[in-house]
N, CA, C and O of each residue as an XYZ file, in Angstrom:
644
protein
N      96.113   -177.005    -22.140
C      96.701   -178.324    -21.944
C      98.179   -178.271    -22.329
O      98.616   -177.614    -23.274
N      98.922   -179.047    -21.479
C     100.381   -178.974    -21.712
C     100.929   -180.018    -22.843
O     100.475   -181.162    -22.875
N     102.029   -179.535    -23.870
C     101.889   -179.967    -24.820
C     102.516   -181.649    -24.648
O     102.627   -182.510    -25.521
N     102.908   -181.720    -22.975
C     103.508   -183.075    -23.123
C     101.991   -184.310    -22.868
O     102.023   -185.529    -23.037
N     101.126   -183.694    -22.550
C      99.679   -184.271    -22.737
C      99.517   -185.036    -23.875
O      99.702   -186.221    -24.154
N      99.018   -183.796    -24.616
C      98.867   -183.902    -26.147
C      99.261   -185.062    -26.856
O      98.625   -185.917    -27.473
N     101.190   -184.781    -26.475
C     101.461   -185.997    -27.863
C     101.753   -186.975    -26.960
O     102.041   -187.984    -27.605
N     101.843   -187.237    -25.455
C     101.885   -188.649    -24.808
C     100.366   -189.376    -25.264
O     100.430   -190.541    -25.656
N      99.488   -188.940    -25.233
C      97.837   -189.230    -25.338
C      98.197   -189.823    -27.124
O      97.883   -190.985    -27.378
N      98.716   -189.128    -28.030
C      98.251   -189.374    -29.527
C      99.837   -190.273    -29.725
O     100.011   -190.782    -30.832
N     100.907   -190.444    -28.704
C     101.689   -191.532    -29.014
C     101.089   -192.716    -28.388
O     101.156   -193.645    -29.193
N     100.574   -193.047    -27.370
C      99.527   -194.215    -27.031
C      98.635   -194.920    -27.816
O      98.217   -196.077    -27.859
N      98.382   -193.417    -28.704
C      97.008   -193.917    -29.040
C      97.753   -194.948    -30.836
O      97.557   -196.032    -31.385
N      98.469   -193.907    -31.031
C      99.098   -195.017    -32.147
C     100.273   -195.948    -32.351
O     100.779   -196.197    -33.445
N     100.746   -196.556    -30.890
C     101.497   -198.044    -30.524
C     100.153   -198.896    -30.191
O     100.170   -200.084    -30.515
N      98.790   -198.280    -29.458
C      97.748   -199.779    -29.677
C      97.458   -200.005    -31.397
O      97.446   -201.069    -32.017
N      97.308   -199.072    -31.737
C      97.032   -199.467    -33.287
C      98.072   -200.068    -34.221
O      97.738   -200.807    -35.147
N      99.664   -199.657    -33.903
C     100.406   -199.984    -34.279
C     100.528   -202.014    -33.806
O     100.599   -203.046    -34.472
N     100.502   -201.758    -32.677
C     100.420   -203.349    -31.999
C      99.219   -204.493    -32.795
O      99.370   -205.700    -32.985
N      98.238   -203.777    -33.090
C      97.438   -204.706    -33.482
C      98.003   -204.980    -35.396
O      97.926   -206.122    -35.850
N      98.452   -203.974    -36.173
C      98.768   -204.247    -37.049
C     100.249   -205.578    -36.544
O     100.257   -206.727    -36.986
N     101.135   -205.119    -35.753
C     102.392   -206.472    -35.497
C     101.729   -207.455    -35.216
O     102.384   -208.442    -35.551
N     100.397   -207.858    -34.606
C     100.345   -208.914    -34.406
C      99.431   -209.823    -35.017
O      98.741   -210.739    -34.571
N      99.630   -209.256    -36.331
C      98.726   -209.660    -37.531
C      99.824   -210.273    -38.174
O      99.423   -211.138    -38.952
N     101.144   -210.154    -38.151
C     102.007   -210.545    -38.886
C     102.475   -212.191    -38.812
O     103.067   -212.538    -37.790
N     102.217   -213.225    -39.891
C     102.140   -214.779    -39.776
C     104.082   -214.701    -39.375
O     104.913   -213.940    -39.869
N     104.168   -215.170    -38.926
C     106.157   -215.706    -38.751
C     106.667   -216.288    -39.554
O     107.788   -216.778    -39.420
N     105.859   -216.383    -40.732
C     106.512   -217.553    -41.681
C     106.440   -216.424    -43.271
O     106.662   -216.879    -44.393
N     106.029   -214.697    -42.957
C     106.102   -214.204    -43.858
C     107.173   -212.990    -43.034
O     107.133   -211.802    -43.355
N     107.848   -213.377    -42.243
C     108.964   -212.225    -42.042
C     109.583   -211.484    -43.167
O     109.683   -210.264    -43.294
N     110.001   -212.469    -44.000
C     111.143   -211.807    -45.198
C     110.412   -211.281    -46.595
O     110.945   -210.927    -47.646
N     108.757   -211.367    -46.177
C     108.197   -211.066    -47.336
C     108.553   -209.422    -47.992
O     108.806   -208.508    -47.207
N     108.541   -209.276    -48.960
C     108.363   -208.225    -49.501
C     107.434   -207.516    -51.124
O     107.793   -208.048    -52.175
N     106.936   -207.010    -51.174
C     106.144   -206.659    -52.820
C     106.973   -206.765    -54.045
O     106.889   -207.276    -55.162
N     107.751   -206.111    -53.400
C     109.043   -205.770    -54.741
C     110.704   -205.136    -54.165
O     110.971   -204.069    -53.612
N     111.260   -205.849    -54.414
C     112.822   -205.651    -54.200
C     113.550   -204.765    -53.764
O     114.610   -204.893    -53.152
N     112.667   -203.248    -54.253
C     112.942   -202.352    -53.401
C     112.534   -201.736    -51.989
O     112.762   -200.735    -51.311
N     111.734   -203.015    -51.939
C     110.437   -202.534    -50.494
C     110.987   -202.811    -49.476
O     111.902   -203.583    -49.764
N     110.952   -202.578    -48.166
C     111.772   -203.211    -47.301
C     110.301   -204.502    -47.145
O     109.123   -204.558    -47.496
N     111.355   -205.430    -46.355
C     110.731   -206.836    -45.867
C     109.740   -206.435    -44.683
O     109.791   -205.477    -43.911
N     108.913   -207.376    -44.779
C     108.194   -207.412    -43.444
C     108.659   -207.282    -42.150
O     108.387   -206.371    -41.368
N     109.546   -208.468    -41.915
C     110.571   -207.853    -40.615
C     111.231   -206.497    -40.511
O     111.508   -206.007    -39.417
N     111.479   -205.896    -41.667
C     112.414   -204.187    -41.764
C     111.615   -203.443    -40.948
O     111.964   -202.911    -39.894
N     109.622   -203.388    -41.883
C     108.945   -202.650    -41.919
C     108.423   -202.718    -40.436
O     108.020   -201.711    -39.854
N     108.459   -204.102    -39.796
C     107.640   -204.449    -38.337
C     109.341   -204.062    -37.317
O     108.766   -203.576    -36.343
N     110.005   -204.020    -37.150
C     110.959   -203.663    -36.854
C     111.658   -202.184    -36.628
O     112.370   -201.849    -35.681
N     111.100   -201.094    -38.200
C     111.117   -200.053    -38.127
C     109.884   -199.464    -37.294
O     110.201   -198.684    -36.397
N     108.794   -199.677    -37.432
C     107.500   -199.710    -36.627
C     107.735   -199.887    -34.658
O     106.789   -199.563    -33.940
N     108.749   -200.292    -34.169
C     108.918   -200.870    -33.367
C     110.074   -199.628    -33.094
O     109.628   -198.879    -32.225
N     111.094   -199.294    -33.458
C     111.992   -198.188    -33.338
C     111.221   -196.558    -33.171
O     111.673   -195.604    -32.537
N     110.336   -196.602    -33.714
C     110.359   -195.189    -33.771
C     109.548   -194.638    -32.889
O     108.877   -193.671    -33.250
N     109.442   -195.133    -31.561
C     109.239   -194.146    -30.409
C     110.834   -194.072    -29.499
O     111.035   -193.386    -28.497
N     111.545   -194.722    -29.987
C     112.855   -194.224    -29.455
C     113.520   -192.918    -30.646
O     114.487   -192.254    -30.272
N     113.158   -192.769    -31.463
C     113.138   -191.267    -32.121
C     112.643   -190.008    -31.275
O     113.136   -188.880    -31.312
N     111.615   -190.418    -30.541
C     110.910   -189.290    -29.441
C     112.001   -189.227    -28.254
O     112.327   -188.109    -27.854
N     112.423   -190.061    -27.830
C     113.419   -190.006    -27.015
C     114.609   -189.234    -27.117
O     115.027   -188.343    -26.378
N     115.119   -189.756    -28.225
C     116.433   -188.895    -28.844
C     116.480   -187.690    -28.958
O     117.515   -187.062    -28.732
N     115.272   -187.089    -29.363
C     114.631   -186.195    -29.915
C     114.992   -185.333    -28.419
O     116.058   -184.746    -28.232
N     114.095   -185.388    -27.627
C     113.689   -184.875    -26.285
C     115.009   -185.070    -25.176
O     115.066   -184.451    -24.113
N     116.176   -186.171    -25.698
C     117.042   -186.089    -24.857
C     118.394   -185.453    -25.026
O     119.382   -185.343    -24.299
N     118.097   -185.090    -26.194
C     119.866   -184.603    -26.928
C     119.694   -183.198    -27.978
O     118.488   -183.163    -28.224
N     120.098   -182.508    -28.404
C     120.356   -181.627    -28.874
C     120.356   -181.899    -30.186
O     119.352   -181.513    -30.786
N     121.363   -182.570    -30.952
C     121.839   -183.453    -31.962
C     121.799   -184.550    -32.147
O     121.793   -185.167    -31.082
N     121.768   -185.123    -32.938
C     121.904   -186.891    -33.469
C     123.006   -187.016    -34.659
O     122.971   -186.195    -35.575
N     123.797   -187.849    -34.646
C     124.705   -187.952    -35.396
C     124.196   -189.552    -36.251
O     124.071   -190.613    -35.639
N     123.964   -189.387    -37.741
C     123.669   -190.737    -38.493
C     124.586   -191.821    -38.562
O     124.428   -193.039    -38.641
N     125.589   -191.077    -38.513
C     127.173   -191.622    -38.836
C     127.181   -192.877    -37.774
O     127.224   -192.735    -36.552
N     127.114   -194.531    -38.694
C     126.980   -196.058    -38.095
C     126.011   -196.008    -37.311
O     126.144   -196.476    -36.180
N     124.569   -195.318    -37.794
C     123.574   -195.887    -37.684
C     123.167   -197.291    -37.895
O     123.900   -197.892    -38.680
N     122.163   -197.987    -37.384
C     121.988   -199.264    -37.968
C     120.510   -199.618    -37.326
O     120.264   -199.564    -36.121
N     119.634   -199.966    -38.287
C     118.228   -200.223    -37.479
C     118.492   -201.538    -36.956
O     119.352   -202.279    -37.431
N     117.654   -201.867    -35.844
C     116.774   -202.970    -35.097
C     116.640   -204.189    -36.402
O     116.163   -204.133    -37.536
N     117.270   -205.214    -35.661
C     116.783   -206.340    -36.457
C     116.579   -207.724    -35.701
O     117.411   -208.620    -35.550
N     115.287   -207.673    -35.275
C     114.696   -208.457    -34.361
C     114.227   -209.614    -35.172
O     114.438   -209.510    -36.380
N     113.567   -210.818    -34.709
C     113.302   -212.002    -35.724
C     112.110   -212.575    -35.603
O     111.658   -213.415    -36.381
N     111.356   -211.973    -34.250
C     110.531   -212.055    -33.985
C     109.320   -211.340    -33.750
O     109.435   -210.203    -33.295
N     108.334   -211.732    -33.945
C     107.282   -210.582    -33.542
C     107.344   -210.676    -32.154
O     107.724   -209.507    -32.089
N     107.309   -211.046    -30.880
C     107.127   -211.050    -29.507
C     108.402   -210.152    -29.577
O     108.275   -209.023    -29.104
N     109.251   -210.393    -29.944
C     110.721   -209.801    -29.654
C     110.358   -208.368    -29.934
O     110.671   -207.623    -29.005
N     109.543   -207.531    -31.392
C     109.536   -206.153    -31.720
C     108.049   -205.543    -31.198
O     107.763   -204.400    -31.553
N     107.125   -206.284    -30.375
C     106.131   -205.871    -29.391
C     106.973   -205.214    -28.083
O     106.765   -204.124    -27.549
N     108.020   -206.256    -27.729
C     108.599   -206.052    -27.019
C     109.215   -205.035    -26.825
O     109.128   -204.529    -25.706
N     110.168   -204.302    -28.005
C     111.130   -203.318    -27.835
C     110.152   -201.810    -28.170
O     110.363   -200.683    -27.724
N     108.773   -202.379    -29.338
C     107.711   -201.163    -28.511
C     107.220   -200.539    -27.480
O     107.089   -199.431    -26.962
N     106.969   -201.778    -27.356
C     106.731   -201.051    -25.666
C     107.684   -200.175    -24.440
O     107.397   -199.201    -23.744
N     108.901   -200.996    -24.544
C     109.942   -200.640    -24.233
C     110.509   -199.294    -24.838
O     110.951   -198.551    -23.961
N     110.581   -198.917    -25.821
C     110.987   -197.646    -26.220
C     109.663   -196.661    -26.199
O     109.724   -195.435    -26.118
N     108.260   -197.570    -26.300
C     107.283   -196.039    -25.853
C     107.620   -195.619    -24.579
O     107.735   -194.425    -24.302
N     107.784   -196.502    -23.795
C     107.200   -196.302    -21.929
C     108.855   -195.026    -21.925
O     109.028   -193.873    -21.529
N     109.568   -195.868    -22.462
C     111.256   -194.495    -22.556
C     110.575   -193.492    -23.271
O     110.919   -192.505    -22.621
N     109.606   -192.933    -24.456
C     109.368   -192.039    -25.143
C     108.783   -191.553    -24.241
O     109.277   -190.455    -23.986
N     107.547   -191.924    -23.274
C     106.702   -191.519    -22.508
C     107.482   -190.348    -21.250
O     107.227   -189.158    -21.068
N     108.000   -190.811    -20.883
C     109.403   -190.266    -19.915
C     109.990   -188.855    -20.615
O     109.882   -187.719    -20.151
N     110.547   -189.199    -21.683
C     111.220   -188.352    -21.931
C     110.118   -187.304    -22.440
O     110.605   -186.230    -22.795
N     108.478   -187.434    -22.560
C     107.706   -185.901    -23.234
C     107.624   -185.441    -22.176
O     107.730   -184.215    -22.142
N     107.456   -185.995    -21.163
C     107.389   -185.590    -19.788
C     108.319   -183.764    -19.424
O     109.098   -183.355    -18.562
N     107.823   -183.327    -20.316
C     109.177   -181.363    -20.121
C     108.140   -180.889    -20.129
O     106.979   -181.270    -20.273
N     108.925   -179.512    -19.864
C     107.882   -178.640    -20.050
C     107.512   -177.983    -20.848
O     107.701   -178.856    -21.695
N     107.036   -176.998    -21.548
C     106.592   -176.800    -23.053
C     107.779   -175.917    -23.682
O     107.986   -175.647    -24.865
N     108.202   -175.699    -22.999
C     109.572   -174.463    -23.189
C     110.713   -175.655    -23.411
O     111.649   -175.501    -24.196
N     110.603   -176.342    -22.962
C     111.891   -177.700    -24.024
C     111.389   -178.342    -25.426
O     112.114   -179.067    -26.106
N     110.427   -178.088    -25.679
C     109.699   -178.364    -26.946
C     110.028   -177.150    -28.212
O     109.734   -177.304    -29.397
N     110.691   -175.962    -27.635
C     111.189   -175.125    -28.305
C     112.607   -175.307    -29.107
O     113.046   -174.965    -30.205
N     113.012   -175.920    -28.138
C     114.640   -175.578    -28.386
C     115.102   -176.601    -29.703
O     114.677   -177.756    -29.695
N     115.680   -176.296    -30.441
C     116.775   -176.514    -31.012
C     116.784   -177.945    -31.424
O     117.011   -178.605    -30.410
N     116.602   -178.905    -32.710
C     117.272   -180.197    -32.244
C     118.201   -180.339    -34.048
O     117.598   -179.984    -35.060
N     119.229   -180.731    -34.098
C     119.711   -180.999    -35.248
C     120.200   -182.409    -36.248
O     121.412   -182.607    -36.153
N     119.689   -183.106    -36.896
C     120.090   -184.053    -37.225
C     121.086   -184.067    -38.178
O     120.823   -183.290    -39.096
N     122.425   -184.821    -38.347
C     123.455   -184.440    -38.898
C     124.343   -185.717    -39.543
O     124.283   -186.842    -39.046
N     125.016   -185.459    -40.488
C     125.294   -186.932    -40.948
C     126.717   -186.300    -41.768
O     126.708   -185.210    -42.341
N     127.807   -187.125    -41.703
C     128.788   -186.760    -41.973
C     129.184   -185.022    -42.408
O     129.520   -184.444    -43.442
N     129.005   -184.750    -41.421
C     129.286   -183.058    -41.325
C     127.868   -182.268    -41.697
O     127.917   -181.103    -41.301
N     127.125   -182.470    -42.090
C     126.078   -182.090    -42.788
C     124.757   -181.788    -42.508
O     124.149   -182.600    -43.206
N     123.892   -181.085    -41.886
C     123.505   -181.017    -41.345
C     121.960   -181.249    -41.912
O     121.328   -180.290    -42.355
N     121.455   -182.447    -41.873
C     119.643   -183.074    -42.806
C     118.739   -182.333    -42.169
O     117.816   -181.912    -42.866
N     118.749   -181.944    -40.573
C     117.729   -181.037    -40.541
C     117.914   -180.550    -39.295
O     118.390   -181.357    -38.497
N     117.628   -179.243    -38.815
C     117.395   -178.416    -37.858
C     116.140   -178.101    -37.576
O     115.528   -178.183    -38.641
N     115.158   -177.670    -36.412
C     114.086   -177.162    -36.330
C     113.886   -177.740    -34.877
O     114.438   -178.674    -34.295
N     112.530   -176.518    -34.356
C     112.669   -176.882    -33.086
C     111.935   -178.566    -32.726
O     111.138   -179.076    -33.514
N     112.290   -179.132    -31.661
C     111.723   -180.300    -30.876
C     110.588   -180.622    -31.419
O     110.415   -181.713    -31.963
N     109.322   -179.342    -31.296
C     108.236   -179.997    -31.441
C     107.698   -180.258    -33.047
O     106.771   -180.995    -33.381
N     108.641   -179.355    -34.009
C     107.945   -179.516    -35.392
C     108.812   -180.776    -35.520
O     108.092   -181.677    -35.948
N     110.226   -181.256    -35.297
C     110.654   -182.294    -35.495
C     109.846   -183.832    -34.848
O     109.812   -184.887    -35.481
N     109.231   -183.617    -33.430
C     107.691   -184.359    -33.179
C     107.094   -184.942    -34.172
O     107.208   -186.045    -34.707
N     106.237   -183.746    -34.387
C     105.184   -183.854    -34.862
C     105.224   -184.370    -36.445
O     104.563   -185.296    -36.914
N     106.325   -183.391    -37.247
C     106.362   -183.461    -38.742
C     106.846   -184.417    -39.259
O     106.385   -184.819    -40.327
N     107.905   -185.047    -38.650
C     108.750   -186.120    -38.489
C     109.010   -187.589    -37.718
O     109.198   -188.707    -38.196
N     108.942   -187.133    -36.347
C     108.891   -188.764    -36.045
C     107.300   -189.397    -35.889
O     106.922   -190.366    -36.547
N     106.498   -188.721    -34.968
C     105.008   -189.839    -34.644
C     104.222   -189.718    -36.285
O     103.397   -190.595    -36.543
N     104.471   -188.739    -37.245
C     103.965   -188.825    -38.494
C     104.388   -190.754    -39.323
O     103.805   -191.452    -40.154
N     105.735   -190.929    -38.454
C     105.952   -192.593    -38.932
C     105.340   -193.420    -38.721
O     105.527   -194.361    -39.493
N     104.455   -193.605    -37.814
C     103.976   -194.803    -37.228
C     102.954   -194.560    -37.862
O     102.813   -195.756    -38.118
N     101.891   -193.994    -38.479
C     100.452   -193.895    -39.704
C     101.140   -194.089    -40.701
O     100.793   -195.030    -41.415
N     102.191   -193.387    -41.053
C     102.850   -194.114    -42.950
C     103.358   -195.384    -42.482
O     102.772   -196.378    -42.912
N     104.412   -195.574    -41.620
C     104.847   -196.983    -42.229
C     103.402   -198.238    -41.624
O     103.299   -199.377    -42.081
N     102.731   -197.818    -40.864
C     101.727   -198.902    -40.823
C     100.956   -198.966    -41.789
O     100.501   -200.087    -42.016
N     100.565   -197.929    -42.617
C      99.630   -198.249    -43.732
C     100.335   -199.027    -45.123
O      99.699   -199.638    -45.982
N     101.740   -198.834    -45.085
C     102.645   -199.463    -45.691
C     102.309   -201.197    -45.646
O     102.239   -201.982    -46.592
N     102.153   -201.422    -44.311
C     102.353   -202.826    -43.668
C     100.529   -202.944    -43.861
O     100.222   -204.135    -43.811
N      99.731   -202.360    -43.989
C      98.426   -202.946    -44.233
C      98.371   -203.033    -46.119
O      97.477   -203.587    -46.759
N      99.437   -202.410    -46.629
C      99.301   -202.651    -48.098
C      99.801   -204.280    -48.409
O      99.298   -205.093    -49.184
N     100.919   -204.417    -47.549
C     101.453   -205.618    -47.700
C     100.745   -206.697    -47.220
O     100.870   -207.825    -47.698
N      99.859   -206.371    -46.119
C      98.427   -207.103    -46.118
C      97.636   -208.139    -46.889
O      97.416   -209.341    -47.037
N      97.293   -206.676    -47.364
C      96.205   -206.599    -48.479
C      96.428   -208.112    -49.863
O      95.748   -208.976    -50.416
N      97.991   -207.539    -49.824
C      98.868   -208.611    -51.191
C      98.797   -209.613    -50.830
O      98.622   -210.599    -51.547
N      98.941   -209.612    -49.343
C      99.145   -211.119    -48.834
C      97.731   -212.091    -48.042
O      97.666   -213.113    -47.359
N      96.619   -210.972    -48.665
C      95.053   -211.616    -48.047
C      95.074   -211.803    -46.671
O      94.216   -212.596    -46.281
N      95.867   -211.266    -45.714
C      95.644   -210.986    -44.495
C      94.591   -209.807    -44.313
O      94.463   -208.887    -45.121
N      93.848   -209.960    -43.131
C      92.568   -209.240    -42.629
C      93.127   -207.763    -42.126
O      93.241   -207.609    -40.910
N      93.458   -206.745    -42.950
C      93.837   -205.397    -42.436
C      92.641   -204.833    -41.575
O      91.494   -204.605    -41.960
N      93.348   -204.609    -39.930
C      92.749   -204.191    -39.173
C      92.748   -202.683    -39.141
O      93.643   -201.953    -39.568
N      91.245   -202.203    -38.388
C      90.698   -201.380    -38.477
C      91.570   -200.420    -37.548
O      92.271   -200.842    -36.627
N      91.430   -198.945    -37.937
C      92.706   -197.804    -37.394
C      91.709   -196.642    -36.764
O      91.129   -196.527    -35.685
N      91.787   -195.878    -37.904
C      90.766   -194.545    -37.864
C      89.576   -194.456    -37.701
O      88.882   -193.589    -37.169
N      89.219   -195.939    -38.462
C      87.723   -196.072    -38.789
C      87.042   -197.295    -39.257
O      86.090   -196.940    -38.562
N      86.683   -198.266    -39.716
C      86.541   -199.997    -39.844
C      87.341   -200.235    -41.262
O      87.553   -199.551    -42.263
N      87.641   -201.435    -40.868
C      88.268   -202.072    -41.696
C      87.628   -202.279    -42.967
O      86.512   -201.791    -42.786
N      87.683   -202.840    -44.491
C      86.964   -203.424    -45.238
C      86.874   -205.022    -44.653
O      85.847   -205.679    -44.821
N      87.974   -205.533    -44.001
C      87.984   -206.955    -43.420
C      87.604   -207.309    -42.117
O      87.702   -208.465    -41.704
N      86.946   -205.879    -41.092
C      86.297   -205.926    -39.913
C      84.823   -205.379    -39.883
O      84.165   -205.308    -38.845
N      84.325   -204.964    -41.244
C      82.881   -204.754    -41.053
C      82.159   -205.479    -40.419
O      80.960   -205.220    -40.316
């Protein structure tokens, strides 16, 4: 099987799961957070929402430069369903190579400096779709605090038995 199979099939499979955690989110707890250093609900549903355009970048460029970075700051949940989808269906596109571009080279770099090198696919795998299971379980902790019904992922919920 070709490896753009693989992770198009297991990036699908975790924007539906990801989607059902966003649309658990009340609108009136956007700015929530646990503790001061946590990002907010909107950060966390927002960052959740960005990071299949990481697969993109990834698969379309060589390098990434950090330098005036700035995440997504949407206000809405319809609004960061929205730019999911929108940046998977672009992620989807861009796995679309052939397994021999999954080799090459990608470098992330930030004022001269170079945070990480390694090829395409360990940067994939190790790094970007590894986000969407941490920061969602993040967002089912904040759940939990907030007695919302954390939906079921891997396997049933304690609040969907």
């Amino acid at each position: 099987m070709e490896l753009q199979n693989l992770l198009i099939s297991e990036l699908q499979h975790e924007v539906v799961l990801t989607e059902k955690f966003l649309k658990r989110i009340p609108a009136d707890k956007m700015d929530w957070r646990p503790h001061k250093k946590s990002m907010s609900i909107r950060q966390l549903a927002n960052h959740l929402a960005e990071i299949p355009s990481w697969i993109t970048a990834t698969m379309e460029m060589d390098e990434m430069d950090m330098a005036g970075y700035k995440s997504p700051d949407f206000d809405s949940i319809e609004e960061i369903l929205k730019i999911l989808q929108n940046n998977t269906s672009e992620a989807e596109a861009a796995l679309r190579k052939p397994d021999e571009e999954y080799q090459n080279n990608w470098k992330m770099i930030q004022d001269g400096k170079t945070l990480m090198d390694m090829p395409k696919y360990n940067v994939l795998r190790m790094m970007v779709l590894n986000q969407l299971p941490h920061h969602r379980a993040q967002l089912g902790v904040y759940f939990r605090l907030l007695d919302i019904p954390v939906p079921a992922t891997y396997g049933p919920s304690a609040d969907e038995n």
